[in-house]
C-alpha positions, 0 to 999 in steps of 0.5 A, a space after each residue: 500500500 505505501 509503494 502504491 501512495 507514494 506512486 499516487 502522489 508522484 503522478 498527482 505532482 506531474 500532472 500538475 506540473 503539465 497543467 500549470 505549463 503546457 509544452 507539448 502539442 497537445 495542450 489544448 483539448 477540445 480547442 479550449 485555450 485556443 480556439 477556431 470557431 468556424 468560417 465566415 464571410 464579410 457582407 460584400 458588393 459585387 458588381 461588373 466594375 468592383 468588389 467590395 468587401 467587408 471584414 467580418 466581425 463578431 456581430 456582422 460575420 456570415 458562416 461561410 462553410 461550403 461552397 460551389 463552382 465551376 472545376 474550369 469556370 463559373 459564368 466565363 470566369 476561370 478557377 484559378 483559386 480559392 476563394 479569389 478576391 478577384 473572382 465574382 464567382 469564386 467567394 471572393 468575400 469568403 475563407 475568413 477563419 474566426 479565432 479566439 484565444 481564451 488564455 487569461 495573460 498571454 497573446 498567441 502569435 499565429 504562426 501557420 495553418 495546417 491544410 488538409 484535403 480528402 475527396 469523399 466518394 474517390 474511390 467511385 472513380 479510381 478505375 479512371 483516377 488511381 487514389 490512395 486514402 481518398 485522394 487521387 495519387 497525383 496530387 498528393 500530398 494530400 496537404 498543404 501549409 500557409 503561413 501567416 502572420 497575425 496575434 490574437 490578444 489574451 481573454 483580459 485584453 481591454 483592447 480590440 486591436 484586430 477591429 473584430 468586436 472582441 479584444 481576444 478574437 481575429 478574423 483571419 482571411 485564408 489565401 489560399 485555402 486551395 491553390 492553384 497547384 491543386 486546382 491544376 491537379 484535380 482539373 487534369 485528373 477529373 475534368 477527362 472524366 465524362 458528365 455522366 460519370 462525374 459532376 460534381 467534384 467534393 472537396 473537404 479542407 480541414 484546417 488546423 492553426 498553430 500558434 505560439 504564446 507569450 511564454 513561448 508555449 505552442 498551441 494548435 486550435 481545434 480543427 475545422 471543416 470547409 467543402 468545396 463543390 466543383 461542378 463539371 457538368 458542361 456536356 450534358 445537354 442541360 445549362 446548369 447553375 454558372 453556364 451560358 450553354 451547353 454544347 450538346 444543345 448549341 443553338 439554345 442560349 447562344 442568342 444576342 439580339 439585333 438592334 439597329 442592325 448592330 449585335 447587342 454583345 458582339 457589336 458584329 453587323 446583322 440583319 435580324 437577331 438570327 445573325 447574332 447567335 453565337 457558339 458554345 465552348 466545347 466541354 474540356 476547355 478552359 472556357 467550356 459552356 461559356 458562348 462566343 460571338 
């Protein structure tokens, strides 16, 4: 009984040890001191000519987990990545990851996000796209890192340095949550794969923050999830949601409208709106289901 005690009392000693300095990776359970709580998204204008966004705070942020596009493009605009502050389609308001430091005196410095990518359902495809855990072999690995540079200041700060609402949180835009290396990648492996077989692509990024704290402490957030959806669905013979055509069904939505003997979008000569009709973009290219004139 006293050997037993005396191991009861060396345990208690160390586990306090480890409560009262965290120094390993793990001291952070349940994402208490350090905490990611969610995605979201600034309230934001979109017209022809700009895009104006606002950086979300605690009381105007909009939850921004998922989201959907073109694999090539959506409405003409290329997928280059994502979210694209210059892309009308592409959630250029979007990606912005809301942390919150719980640590009663000490500021943690983020230092980097973890990114991790998984394609629900792959294996349906692997007899056209080999995969290894749920990912295709050629894009791997199935990560990414973005390095960042930002503090989120202690649960007793007075001051909101960040302008997020709350001393203790930061709103941190991701960019990119998905390069263009992986977009690239995924479009070469998918995009040869027939409408019929494949039209919508799932994408899961589970990110993870680690930061550093005053006392030189490091500390990784808790995970989180964001879906991204990429459509390929040009060639169905049906003008999906970020089409303009389809090119199984050419002559259907290629239309301009002839006015004073002038094509509306063209600006070509015409007769009658019948010399105006354009053509669909094959499916495979760059531009596909989008019309030209």
């Amino acid at each position: 009984m006293g050997i037993v005690g005396r191991g009861m009392v060396l345990a208690t000693l160390l586990a306090a040890t480890l409560v009262g300095r965290p120094t390993s990776a793990n001291n952070n359970p349940n994402g208490t001191a350090f905490r990611a709580v969610g995605w979201f998204k600034g309230k934001g204008e979109i017209s022809d000519t700009s895009i104006k966004c606002e950086i979300p705070t605690i009381t105007g942020a909009i939850a921004d987990g998922a989201f959907a596009m073109g694999l090539w493009n959506t409405y003409g605009f290329p997928t280059i990545y994502f979210p694209d502050i210059n892309g009308p389609f592409a959630n250029p308001c979007g990606g912005w990851l809301e942390l919150q430091n719980n640590l009663a005196t000490q500021s943690i410095q983020i230092d980097h996000i973890q990114l991790h990518y998984k394609i629900p359902g792959a294996k349906r495809f692997r007899q056209s796209v080999p995969t290894r855990n749920g990912f295709p072999i050629a894009c791997r690995p199935a990560n990414d890192t973005v390095y960042v540079g930002a503090i989120v200041s202690p649960f007793n700060s007075t001051i909101d340095t960040s302008g997020s609402g709350a001393p203790n949180v930061t709103f941190i835009q991701v960019l990119p949550l998905v390069s263009t290396q992986m977009i690239n990648c995924l479009r070469s492996q998918y995009a040869p794969l027939p409408t019929d077989v494949y039209s919508s692509l799932p994408l899961v990024i589970r990110a993870t923050v680690v930061g550093t704290s005053d006392a030189g402490d490091t500390y990784h957030a808790n995970t989180v999830g964001y879906t991204l959806n990429l459509r390929h669905t040009c060639g169905n013979g049906r003008v999906d949601d970020g089409e303009m055509c389809d090119p199984a069904t050419p002559f259907t939505s290629c239309v301009d409208t002839c006015t004073s003997n002038v094509c509306g979008t063209s600006g070509a000569p015409c007769n009658t709106s019948a010399d105006c009709v354009g053509q669909c973009v094959a499916a495979g290219s760059p531009s596909e289901c989008t019309c030209v004139f």
